[in-house]
ROTOR-615667 format. One record per residue (C-alpha): residue number from 0; x, z, y. Coordinates in Angstrom, 3 decimals. Layout:
// residues N
+-----+----------+----------+----------+
| num |        X |        Z |        Y |
+-----+----------+----------+----------+
| NUM |        X |        Z |        Y |
...
+-----+----------+----------+----------+
// end
This chain:
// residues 293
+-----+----------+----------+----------+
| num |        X |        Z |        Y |
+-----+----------+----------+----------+
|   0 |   -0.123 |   35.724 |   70.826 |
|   1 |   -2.456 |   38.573 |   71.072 |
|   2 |   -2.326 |   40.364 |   67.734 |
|   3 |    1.543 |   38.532 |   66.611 |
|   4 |    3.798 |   41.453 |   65.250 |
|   5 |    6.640 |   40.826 |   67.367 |
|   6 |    4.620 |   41.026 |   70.964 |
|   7 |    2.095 |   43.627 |   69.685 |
|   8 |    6.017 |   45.765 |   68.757 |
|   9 |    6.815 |   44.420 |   72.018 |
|  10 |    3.905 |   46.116 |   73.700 |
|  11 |    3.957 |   49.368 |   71.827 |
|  12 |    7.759 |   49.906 |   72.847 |
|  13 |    6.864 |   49.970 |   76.540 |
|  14 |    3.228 |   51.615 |   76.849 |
|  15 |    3.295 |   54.024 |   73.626 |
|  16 |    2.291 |   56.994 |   75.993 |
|  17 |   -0.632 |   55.394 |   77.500 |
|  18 |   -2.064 |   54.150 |   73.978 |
|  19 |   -3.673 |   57.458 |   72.486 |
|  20 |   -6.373 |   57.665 |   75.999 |
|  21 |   -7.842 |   54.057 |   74.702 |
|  22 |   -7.948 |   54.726 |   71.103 |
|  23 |  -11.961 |   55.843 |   71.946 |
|  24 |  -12.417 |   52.055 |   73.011 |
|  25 |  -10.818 |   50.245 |   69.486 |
|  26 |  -11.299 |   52.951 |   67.142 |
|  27 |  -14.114 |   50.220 |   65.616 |
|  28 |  -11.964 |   47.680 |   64.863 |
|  29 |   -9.241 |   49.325 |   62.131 |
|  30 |  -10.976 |   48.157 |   59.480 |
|  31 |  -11.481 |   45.222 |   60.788 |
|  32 |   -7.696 |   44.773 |   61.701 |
|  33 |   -6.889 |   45.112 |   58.443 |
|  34 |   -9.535 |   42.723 |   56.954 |
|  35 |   -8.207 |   39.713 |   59.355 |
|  36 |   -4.519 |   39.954 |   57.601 |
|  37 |   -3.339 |   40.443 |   61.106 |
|  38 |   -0.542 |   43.193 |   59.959 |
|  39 |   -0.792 |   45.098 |   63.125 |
|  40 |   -1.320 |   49.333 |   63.368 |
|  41 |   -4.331 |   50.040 |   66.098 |
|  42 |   -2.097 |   51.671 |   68.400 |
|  43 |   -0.034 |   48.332 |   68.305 |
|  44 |   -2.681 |   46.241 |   69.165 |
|  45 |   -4.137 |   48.664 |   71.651 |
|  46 |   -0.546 |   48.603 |   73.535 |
|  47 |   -0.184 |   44.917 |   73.362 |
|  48 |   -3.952 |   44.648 |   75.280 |
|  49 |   -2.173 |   46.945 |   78.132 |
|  50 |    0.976 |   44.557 |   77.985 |
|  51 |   -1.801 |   41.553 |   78.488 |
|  52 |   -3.033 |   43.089 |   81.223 |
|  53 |    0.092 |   43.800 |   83.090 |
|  54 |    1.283 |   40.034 |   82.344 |
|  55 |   -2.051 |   38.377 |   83.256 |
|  56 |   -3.696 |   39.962 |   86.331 |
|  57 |   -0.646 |   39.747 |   88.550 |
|  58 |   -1.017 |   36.402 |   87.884 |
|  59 |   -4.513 |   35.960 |   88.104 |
|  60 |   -4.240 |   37.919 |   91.783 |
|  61 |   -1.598 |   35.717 |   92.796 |
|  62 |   -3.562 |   32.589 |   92.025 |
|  63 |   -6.801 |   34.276 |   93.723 |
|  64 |   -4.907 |   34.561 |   97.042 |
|  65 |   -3.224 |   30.999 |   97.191 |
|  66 |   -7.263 |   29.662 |   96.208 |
|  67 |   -8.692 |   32.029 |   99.106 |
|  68 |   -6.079 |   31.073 |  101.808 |
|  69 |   -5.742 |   27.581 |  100.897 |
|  70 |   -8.821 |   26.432 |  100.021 |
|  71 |  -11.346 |   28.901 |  101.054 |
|  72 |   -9.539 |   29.486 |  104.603 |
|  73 |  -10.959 |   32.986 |  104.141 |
|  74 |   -9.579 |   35.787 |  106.156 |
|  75 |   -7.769 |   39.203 |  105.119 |
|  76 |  -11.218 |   40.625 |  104.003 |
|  77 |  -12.360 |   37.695 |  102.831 |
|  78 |   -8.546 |   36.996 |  100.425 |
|  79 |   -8.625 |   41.055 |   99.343 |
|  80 |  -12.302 |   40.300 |   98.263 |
|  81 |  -11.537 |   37.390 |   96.227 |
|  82 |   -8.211 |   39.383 |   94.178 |
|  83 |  -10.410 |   42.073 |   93.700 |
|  84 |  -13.222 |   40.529 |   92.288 |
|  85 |  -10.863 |   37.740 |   90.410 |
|  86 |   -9.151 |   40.996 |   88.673 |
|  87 |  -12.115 |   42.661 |   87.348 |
|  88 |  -13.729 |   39.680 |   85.904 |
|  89 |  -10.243 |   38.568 |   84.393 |
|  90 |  -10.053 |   42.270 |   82.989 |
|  91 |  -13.007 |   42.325 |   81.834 |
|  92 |  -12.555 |   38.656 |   80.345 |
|  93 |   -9.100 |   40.135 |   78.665 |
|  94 |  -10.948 |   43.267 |   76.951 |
|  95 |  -13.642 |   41.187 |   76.200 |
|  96 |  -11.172 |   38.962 |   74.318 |
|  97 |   -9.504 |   41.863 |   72.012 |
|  98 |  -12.709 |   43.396 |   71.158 |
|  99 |  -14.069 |   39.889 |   69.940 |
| 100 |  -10.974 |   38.696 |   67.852 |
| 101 |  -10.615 |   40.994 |   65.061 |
| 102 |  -14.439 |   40.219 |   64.176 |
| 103 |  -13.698 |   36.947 |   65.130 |
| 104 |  -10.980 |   36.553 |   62.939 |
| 105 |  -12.133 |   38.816 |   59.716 |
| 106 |  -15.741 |   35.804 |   59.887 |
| 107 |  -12.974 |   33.165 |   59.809 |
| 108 |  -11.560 |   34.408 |   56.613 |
| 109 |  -14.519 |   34.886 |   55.008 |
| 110 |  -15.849 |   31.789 |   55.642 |
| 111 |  -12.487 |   30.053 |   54.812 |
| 112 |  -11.811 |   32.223 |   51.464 |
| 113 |  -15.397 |   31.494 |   50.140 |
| 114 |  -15.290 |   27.623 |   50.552 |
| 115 |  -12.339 |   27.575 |   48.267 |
| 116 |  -13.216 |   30.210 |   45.861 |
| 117 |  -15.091 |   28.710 |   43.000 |
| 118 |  -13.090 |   25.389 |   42.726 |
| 119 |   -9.759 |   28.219 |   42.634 |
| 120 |  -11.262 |   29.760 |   39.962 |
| 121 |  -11.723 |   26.981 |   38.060 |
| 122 |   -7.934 |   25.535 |   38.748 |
| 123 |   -6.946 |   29.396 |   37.677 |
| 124 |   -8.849 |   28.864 |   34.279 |
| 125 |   -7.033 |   26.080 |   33.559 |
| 126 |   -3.632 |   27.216 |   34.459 |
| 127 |   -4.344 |   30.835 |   32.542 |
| 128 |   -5.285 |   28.385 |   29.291 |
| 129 |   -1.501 |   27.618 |   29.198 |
| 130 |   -0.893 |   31.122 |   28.256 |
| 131 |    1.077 |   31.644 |   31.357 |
| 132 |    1.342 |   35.825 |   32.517 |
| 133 |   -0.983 |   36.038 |   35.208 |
| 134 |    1.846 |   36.585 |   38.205 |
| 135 |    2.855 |   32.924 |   37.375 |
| 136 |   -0.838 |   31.565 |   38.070 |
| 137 |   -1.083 |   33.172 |   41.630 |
| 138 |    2.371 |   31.652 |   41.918 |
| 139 |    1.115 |   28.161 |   40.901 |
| 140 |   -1.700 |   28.804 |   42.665 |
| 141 |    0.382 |   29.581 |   46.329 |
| 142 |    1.516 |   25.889 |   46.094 |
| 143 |   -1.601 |   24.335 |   46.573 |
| 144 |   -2.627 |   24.171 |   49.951 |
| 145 |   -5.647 |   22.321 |   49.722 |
| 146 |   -7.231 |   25.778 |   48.648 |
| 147 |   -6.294 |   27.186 |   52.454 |
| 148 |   -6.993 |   31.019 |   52.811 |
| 149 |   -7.202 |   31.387 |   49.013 |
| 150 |   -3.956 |   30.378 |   48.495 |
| 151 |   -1.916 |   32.094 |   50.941 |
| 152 |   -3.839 |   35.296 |   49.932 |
| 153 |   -2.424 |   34.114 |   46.746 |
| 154 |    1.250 |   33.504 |   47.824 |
| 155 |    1.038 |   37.326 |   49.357 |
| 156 |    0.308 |   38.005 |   45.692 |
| 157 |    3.394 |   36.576 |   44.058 |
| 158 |    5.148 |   37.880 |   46.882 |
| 159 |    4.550 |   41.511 |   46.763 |
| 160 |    5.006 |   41.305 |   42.918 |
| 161 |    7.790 |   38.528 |   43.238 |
| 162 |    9.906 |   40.662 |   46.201 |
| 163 |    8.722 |   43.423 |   47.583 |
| 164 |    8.243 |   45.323 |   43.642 |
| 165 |    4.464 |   45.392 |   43.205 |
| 166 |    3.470 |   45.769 |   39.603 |
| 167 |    0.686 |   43.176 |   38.717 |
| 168 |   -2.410 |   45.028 |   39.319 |
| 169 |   -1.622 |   46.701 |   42.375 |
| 170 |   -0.615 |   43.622 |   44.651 |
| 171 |   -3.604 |   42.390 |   43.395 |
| 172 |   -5.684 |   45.214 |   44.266 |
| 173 |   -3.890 |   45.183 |   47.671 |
| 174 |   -5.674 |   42.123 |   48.346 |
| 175 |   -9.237 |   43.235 |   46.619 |
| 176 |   -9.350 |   45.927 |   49.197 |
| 177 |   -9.170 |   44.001 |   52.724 |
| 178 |   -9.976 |   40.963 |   51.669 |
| 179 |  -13.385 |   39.798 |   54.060 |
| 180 |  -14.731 |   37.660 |   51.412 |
| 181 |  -17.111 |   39.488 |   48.174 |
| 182 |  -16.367 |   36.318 |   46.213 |
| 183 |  -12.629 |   36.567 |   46.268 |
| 184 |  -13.282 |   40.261 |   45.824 |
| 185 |  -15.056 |   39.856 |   43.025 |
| 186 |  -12.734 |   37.923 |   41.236 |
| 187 |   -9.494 |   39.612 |   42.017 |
| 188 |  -11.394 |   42.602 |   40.834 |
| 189 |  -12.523 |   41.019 |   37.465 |
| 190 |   -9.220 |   39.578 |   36.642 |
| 191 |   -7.711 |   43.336 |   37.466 |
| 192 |  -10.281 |   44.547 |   35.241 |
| 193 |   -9.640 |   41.911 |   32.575 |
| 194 |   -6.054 |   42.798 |   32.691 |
| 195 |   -6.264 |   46.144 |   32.171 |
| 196 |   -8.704 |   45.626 |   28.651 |
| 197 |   -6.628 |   43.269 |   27.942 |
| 198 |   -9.085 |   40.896 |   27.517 |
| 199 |   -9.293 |   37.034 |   27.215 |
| 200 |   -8.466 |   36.593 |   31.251 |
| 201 |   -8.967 |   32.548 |   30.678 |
| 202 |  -12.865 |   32.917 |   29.147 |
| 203 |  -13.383 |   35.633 |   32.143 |
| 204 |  -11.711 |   32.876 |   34.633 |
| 205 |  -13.999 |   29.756 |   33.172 |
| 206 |  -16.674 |   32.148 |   33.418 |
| 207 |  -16.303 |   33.546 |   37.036 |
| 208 |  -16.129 |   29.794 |   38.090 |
| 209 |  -18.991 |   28.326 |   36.393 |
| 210 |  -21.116 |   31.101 |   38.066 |
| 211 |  -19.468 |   30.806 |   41.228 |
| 212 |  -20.450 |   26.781 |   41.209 |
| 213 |  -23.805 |   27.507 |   40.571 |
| 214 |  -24.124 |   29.507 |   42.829 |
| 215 |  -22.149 |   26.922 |   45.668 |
| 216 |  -24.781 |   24.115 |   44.301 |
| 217 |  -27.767 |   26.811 |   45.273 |
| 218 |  -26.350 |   27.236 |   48.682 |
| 219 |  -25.882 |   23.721 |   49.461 |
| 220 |  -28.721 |   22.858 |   47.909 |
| 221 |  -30.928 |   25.384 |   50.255 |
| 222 |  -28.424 |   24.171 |   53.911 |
| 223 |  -29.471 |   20.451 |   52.778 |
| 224 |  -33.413 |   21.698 |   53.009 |
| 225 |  -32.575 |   23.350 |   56.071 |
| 226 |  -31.155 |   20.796 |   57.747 |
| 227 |  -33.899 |   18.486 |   56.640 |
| 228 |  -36.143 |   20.568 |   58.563 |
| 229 |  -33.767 |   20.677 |   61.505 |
| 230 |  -34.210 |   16.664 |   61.554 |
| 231 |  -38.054 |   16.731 |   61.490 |
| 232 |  -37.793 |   19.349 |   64.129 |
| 233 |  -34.976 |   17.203 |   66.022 |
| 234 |  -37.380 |   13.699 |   66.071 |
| 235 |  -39.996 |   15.584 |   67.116 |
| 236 |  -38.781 |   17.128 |   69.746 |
| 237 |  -36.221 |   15.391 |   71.109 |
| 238 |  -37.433 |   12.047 |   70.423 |
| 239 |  -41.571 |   12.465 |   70.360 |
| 240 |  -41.423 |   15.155 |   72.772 |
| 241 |  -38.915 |   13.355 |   75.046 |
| 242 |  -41.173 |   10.549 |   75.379 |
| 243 |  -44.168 |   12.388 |   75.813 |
| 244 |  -43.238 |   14.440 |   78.340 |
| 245 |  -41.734 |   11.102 |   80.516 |
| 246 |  -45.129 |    9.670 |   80.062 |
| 247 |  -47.419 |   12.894 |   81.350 |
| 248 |  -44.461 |   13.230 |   84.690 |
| 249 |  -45.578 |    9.711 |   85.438 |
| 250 |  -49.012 |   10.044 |   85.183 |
| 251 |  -49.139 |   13.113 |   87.459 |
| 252 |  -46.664 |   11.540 |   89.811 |
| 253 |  -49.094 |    8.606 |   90.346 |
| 254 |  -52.261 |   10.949 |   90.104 |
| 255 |  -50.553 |   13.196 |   92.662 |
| 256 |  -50.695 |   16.581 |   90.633 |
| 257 |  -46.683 |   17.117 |   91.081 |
| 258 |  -45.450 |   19.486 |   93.400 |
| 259 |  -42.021 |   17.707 |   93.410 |
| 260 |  -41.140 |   13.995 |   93.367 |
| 261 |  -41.587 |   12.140 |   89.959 |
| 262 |  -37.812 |   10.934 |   89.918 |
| 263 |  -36.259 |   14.506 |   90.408 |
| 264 |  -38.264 |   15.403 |   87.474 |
| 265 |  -37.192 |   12.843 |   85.472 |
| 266 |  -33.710 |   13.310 |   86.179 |
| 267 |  -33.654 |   16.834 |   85.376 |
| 268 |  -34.933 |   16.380 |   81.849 |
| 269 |  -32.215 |   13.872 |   81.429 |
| 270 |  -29.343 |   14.748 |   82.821 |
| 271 |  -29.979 |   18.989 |   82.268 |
| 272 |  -32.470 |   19.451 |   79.691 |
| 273 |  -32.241 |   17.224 |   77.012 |
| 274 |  -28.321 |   17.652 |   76.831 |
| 275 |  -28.824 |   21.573 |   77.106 |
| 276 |  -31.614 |   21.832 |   74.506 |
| 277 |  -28.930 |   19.393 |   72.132 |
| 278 |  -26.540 |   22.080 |   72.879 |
| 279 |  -28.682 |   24.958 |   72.151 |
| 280 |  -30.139 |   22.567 |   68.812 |
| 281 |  -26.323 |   22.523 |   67.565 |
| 282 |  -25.565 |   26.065 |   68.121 |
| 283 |  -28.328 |   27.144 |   66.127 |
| 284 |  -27.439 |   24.489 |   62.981 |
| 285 |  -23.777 |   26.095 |   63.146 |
| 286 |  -25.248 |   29.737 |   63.176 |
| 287 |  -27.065 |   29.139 |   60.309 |
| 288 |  -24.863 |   27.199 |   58.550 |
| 289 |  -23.560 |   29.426 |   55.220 |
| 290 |  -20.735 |   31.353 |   54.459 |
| 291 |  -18.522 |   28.479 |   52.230 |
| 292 |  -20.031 |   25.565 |   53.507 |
+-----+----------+----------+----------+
// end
């Protein structure tokens, strides 16, 4: 709902005076807005965080007072501390929010347009063999929704050229410009350049794909060593190093060298640490995973 057109038009209709003091606060993410297809101005999306606000932390003081009085018992002091401190961190928590999402959004993309890329490329080889022009193949290519980001970038293609009057090279250059991904960027720029040379746009096509699976086999091939490290690092830790560290708490607990009981100690590493250092171990295999994978 955040960055939709309709609520971020919404937004701008009622607060456009107050957007131009908070431009100093989102002037980073422009670029960024327009890399994450959301089709929202800055001063749109900077109105529709004010709208957010207005909607939310009524609600969230509301909800704060009910909690204090009913549950807390607390007094008038106690209830005005509790809305004031439940409206800062929800403000916070909101602001928070539409700084994060562009980013958010534009890593998305990326990672969704370059998973798809090379085996597109390939499909657009074969369909440019046919001798189709090369508006039909991002056409074609729009249909086929197992391809996800790359082909509704595609259907925007055929549709600027299709409805809205693009020639050829410019809705395709549209997309070269703000797309997130260097892949897809790549190739939209080749086949723009191919176009224009008039050169042989299915050899270009079967070559762009055959480099861009080699280079998809290099990066898997380089996650699957990774993760093969990760396991080593995963038995011996959390299986070795479990065990080990059971058997030294219950030697000290029956030599006496513990400052707290043997059980506690036990329980903590079971209950808190080996689930948070699993958490921690997953986190870091998902940061490093690769863009595409």
């Amino acid at each position: 709902m955040i960055a939709t057109k309709k609520y971020s038009l919404l937004a701008y209709s009622l607060f456009r005076g107050q957007v131009r003091g908070l431009r100093k606060y989102f002037t980073g993410l422009k670029g960024a807005l327009q890399k994450a297809g959301l089709k929202v101005a800055l001063d749109e999306y900077i109105a529709s965080y004010l709208f957010s606000n207005v909607l939310l932390l009524p609600a969230v003081a509301v909800i704060s007072i009910v909690w204090a009085v009913t549950f807390m018992k607390a007094g008038l002091a106690g209830t005005a501390l509790a809305v004031l401190l439940s409206v800062i961190l929800a403000a916070g928590v909101i602001f928070i929010i539409y700084l994060a999402y562009p980013p958010y959004r534009v890593n998305y993309l990326k990672n969704a347009l370059d998973k798809h890329v090379a085996f597109a490329a390939t499909h657009m080889a074969t369909i440019a063999g046919t001798g189709v022009p090369p508006q039909t193949i991002f056409q074609m290519m729009g249909q086929f929704k197992e391809y996800g980001e790359v082909a509704k970038e595609c259907r925007g293609i055929s549709q600027n050229i299709a409805v809205f009057g693009y020639d050829t090279l410019s809705a395709i250059s549209e997309v070269a410009q703000r797309t997130p991904s260097h892949k897809f960027k790549d190739l939209l720029w080749s086949i723009v350049a191919t176009i224009r040379t008039g050169g042989d746009l299915r050899r270009m096509l079967i070559a762009k794909s055959q480099a861009l699976m080699e280079e998809q086999r290099r990066i898997e091939a380089k996650y699957i060593e990774t993760l093969s490290m990760y396991a080593e690092i995963y038995s011996t830790v959390f299986v070795a190093g479990v065990i080990m560290i059971f058997v030294l708490v219950a030697i000290m607990g029956i030599l006496g060298g513990l400052p707290v009981p043997v059980k506690l100690v036990l329980q903590a590493t079971t209950y808190v640490g080996v689930p948070g250092a699993a958490i921690l171990f997953i986190v870091l295999i998902e940061s490093s995973k690769p863009s595409g994978i």
